[in-house]
C-alpha positions as CSV (number, residue, x, y, z in Angstrom):
1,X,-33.3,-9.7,16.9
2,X,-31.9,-7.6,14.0
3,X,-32.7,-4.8,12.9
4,X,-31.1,-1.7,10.7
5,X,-28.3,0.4,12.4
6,X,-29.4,3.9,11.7
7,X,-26.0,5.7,12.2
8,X,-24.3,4.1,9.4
9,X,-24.2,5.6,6.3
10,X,-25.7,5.0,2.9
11,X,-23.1,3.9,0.2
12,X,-23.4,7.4,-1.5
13,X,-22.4,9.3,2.0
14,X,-19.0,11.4,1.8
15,X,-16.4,9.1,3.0
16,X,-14.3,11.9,4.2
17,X,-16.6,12.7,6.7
18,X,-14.9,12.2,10.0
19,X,-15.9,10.0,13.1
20,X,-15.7,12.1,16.1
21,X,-12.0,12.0,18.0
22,X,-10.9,9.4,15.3
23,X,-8.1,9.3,12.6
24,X,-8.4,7.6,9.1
25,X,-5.9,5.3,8.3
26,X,-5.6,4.2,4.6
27,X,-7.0,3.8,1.9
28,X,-5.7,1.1,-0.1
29,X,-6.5,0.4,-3.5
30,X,-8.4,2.9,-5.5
31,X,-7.4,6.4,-4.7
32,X,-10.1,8.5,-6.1
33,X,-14.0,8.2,-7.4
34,X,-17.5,9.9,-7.2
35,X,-19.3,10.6,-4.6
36,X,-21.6,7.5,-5.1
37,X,-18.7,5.4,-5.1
38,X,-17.7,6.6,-1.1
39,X,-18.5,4.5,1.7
40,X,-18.4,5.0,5.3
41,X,-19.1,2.3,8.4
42,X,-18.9,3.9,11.8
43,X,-18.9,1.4,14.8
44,X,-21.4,3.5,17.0
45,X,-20.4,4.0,20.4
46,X,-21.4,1.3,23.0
47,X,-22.2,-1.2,19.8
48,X,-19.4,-4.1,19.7
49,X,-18.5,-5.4,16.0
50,X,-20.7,-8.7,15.6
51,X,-20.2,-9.9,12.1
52,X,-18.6,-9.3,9.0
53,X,-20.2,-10.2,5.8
54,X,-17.8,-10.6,2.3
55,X,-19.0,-11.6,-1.0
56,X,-16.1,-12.5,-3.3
57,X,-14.8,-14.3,-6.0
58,X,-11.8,-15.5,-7.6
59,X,-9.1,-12.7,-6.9
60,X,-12.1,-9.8,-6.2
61,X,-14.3,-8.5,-2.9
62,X,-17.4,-7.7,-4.5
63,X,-19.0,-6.4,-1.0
64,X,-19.5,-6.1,2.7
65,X,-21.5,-5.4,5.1
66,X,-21.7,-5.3,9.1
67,X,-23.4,-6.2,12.1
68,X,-23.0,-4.1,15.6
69,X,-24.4,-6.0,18.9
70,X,-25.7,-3.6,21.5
71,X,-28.0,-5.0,24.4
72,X,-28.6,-8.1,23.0
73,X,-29.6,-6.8,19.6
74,X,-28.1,-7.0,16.0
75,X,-28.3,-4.1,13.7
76,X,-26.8,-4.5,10.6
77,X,-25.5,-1.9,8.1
78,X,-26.3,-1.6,4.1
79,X,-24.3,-3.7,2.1
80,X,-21.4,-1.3,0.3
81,X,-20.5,-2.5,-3.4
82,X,-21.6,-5.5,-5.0
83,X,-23.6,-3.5,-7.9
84,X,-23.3,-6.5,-10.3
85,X,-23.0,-9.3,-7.5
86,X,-20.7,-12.2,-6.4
87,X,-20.1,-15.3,-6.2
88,X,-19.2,-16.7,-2.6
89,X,-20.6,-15.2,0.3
90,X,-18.8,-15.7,4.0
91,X,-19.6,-14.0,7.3
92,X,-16.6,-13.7,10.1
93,X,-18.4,-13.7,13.7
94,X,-16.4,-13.0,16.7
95,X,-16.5,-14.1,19.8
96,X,-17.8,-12.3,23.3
97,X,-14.0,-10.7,24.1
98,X,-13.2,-11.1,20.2
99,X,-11.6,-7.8,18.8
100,X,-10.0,-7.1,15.3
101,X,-6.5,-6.2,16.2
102,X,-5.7,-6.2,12.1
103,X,-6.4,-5.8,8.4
104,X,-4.3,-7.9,5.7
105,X,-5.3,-7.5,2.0
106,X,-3.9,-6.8,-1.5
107,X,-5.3,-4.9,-4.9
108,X,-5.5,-5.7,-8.0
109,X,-7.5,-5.5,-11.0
110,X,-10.8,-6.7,-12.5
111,X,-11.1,-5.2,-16.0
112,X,-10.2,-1.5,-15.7
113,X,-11.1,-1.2,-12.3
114,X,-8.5,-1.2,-9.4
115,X,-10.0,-3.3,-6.8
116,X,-9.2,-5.0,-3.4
117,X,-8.2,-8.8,-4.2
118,X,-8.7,-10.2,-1.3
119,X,-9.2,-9.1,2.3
120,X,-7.8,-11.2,6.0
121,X,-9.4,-9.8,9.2
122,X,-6.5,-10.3,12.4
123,X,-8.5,-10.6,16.2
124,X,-6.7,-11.0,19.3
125,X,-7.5,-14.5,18.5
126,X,-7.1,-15.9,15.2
127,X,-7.4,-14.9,11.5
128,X,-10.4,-14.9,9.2
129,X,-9.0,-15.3,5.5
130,X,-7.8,-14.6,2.9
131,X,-11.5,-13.9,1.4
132,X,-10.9,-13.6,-2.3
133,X,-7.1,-13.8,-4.1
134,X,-3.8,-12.5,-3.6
135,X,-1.9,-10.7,-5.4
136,X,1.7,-9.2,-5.4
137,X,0.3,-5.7,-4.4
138,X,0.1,-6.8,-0.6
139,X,-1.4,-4.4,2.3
140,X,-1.2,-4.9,6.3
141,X,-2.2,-2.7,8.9
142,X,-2.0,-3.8,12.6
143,X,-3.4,-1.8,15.3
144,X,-4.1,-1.4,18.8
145,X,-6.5,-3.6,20.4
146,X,-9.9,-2.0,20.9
147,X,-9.1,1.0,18.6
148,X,-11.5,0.2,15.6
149,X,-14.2,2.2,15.4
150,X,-15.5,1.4,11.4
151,X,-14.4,1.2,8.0
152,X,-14.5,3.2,4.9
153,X,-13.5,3.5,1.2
154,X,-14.8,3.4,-2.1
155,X,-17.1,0.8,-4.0
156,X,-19.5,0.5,-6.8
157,X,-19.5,-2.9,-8.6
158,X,-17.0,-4.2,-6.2
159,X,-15.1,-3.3,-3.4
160,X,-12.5,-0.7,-4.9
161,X,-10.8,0.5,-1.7
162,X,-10.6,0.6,2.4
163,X,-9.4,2.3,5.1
164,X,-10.2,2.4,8.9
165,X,-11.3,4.6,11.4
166,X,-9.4,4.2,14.4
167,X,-9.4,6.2,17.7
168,X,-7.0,6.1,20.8
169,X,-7.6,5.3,24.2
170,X,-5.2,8.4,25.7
171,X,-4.3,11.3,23.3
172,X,-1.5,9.0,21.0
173,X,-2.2,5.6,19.5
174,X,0.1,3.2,17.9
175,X,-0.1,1.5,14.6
176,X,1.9,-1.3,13.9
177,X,4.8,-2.8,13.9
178,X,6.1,-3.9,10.6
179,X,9.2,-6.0,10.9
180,X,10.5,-8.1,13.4
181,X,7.8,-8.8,16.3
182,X,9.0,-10.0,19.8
183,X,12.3,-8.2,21.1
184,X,15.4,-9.7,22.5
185,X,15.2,-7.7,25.2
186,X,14.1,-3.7,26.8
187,X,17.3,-2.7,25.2
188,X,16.2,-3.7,21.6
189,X,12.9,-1.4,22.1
190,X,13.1,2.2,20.6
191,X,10.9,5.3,20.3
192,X,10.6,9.1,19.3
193,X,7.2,10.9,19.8
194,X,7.0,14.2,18.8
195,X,4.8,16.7,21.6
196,X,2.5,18.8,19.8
197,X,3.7,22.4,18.9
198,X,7.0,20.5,17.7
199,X,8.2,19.9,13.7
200,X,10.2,17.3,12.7
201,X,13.1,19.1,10.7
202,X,15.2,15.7,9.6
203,X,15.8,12.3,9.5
204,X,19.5,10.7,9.2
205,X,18.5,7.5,7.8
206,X,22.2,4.8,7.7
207,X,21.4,2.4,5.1
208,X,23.1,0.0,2.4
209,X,21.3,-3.5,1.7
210,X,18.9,-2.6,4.9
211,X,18.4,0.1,6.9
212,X,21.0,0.3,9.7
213,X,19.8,3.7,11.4
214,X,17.4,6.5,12.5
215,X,17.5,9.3,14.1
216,X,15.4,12.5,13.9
217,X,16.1,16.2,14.3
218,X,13.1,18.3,15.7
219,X,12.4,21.8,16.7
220,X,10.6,22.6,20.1
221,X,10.4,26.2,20.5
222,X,13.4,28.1,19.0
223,X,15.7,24.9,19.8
224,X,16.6,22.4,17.4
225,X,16.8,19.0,18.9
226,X,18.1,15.8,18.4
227,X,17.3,12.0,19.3
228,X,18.9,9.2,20.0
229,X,20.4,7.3,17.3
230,X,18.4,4.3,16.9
231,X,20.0,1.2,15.9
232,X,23.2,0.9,13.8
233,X,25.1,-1.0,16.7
234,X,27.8,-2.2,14.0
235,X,28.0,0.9,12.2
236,X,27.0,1.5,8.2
237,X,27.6,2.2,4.5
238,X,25.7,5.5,3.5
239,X,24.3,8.1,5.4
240,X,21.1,9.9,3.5
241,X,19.2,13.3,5.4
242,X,15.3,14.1,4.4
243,X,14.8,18.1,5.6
244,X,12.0,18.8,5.6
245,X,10.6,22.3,4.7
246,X,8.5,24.2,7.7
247,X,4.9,23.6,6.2
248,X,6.3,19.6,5.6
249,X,4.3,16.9,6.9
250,X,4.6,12.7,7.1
251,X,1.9,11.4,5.6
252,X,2.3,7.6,5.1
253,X,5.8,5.5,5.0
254,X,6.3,2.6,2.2
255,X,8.7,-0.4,2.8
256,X,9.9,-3.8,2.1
257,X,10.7,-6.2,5.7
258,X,13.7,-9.5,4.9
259,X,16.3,-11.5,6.2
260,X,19.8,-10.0,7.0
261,X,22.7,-11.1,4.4
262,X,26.4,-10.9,5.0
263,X,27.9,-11.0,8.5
264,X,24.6,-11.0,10.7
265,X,22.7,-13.0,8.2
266,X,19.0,-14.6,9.0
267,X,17.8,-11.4,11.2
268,X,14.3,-10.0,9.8
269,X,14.7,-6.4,9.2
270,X,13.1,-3.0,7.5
271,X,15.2,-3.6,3.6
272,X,13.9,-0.4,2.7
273,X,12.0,2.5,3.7
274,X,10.4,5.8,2.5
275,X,8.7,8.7,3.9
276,X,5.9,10.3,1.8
277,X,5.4,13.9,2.8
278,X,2.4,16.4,1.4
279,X,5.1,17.2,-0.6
280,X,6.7,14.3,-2.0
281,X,8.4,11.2,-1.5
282,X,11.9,10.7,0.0
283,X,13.4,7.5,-0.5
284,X,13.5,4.4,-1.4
285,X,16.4,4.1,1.1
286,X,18.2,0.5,1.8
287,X,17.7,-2.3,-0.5
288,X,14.0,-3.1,-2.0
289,X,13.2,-6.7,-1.2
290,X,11.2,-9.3,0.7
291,X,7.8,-8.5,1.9
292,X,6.2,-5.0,0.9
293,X,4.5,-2.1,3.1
294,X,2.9,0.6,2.4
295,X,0.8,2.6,5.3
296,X,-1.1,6.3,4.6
297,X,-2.8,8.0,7.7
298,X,-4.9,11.2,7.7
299,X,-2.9,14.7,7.2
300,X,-2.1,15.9,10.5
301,X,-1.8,12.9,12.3
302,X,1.7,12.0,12.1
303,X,3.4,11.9,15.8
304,X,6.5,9.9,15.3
305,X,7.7,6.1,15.2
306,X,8.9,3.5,17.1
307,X,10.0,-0.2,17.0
308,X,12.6,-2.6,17.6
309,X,16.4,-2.0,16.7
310,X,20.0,-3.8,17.4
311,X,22.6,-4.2,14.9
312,X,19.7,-3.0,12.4
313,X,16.1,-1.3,12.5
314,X,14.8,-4.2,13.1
315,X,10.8,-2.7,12.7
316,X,9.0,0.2,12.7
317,X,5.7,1.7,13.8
318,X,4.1,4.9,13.4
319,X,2.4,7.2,16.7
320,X,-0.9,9.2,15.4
321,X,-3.0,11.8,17.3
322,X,-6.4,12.6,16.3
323,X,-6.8,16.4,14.5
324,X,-8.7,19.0,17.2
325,X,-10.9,20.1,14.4
């Protein structure tokens, strides 16, 4: 039996309004609209994700819409964008113990719009996609399995931008890695988590045609701290420092992930990296090539990284906490 899921909101609702306890991740694509063009899903508690719905065409997501299951029952959601139409429709159902661990997209253009191209949903089982077509402008986020809690973004004719809601099961969750994927061993892993109350004051980022090193300088009361230095086992070119002023926040990190040249060729590794602050952007750092990155996250959220490292950082991920108000 279906039915309409009354929590989610109409296609005009403020897509800044917050889920309860979770952090917005994103949004990729179009950055800014009116407030007919927001959207907002919100997975309600107890529902699981059902269904997916995309129309789209060659190179465009015209829309979407959603289907919970709760007790048995379907309820389905309005359908956000897709003013003028489309042209294919496809629906992604997931199994009983099916979760989407995963977005993979990219933006382009359809006439003067920016718009999401095309649009992959990653489970803990396979992947759906790509619905639409790729372009250059490439998005991924990975996440935490069972940490989705909706979608949101902007539409009106098409599908112009998205984001997620996601929320973690303790106080931090992890989103996720970019880079290299399985580890040579425990030794390869590395992490720095900032506890609330403390500020990241630096990073000391060792870089030439990749990026050899991290390591971050905090303050935690009236001391100033500093971590580990992560990666760089053979050493570097050029040493580069980001200080970060008192009222300085991350905000989203941009990259590029290849293949090692030179001595310790073939390895995949972050190329290049920057940090985008409320303030402005630091970086590029390393070498821009191979396969792009780009992740934003809600103001506030920003907890630290982590990853895996050797001679090089081999990936990175990004801790977020959920904002108290």
């Amino acid at each position: 039996m279906a039915g309409v899921l009354q929590n989610v909101n109409a296609p005009h609702a403020n897509a800044n309004k917050k889920v309860a306890g979770s952090i917005r991740v994103g949004t990729w694509g179009k950055q800014s609209g009116g407030p007919q063009n927001n959207w907002s899903f919100e997975i309600t508690e107890g529902h699981k994700l059902h269904s997916i719905k995309i129309d789209h065409g060659d190179g465009v997501i015209y829309s979407l819409m959603f289907t919970t299951e709760y007790r048995g029952e379907l309820y389905t959601s309005k359908k956000f964008g897709g003013w003028n139409g489309g042209q294919t429709v496809s629906q992604v159902t997931f199994g009983k113990c099916e979760e989407l661990v995963g977005i993979k997209g990219s933006v382009g253009t359809k006439g003067i719009y920016t718009i999401i191209s095309s649009l992959c949903f990653e489970t803990n089982k396979t992947t759906y996609g790509p619905f639409g077509g790729t372009t250059d402008n490439v998005f991924s986020l990975p996440w935490d399995n069972g940490s989705l809690v909706g979608f949101y973004g902007l539409a009106g004719y098409y599908i112009d931008s998205i984001g997620v809601y996601v929320k973690a099961r303790g106080e931090i969750m992890k989103i996720g890695t970019w880079g290299k994927s399985i580890p040579a061993g425990p030794q390869n892993k590395w992490s720095f988590q900032l506890e609330r109350n403390n500020h990241l004051n630096k990073i000391t980022i060792d870089h030439g045609d990749l990026i050899y090193s991290l390591m971050f300088t905090y303050q935690c009361g009236q001391l100033i701290r500093n971590s580990d230095k992560f990666g760089g086992w053979n050493g570097g070119e050029k040493v580069s420092e980001i200080t970060f002023d008192d009222d300085e926040e991350i905000k989203a990190i941009s990259g590029t992930v290849a293949l090692s040249r030179g001595t310790y060729a073939g390895h995949t590794v972050i190329s290049s990296i920057s940090f985008v602050t409320n303030k402005k952007t630091h970086g590029p750092f390393g070498n821009v090539r191979g396969t792009p990155f780009t992740v934003p996250w809600e103001y506030g959220s920003f907890a630290g990284f982590y990853g895996l490292c050797g001679y090089y950082i081999d990936s990175i991920g990004v801790y977020l906490k959920a904002n108290k108000c």
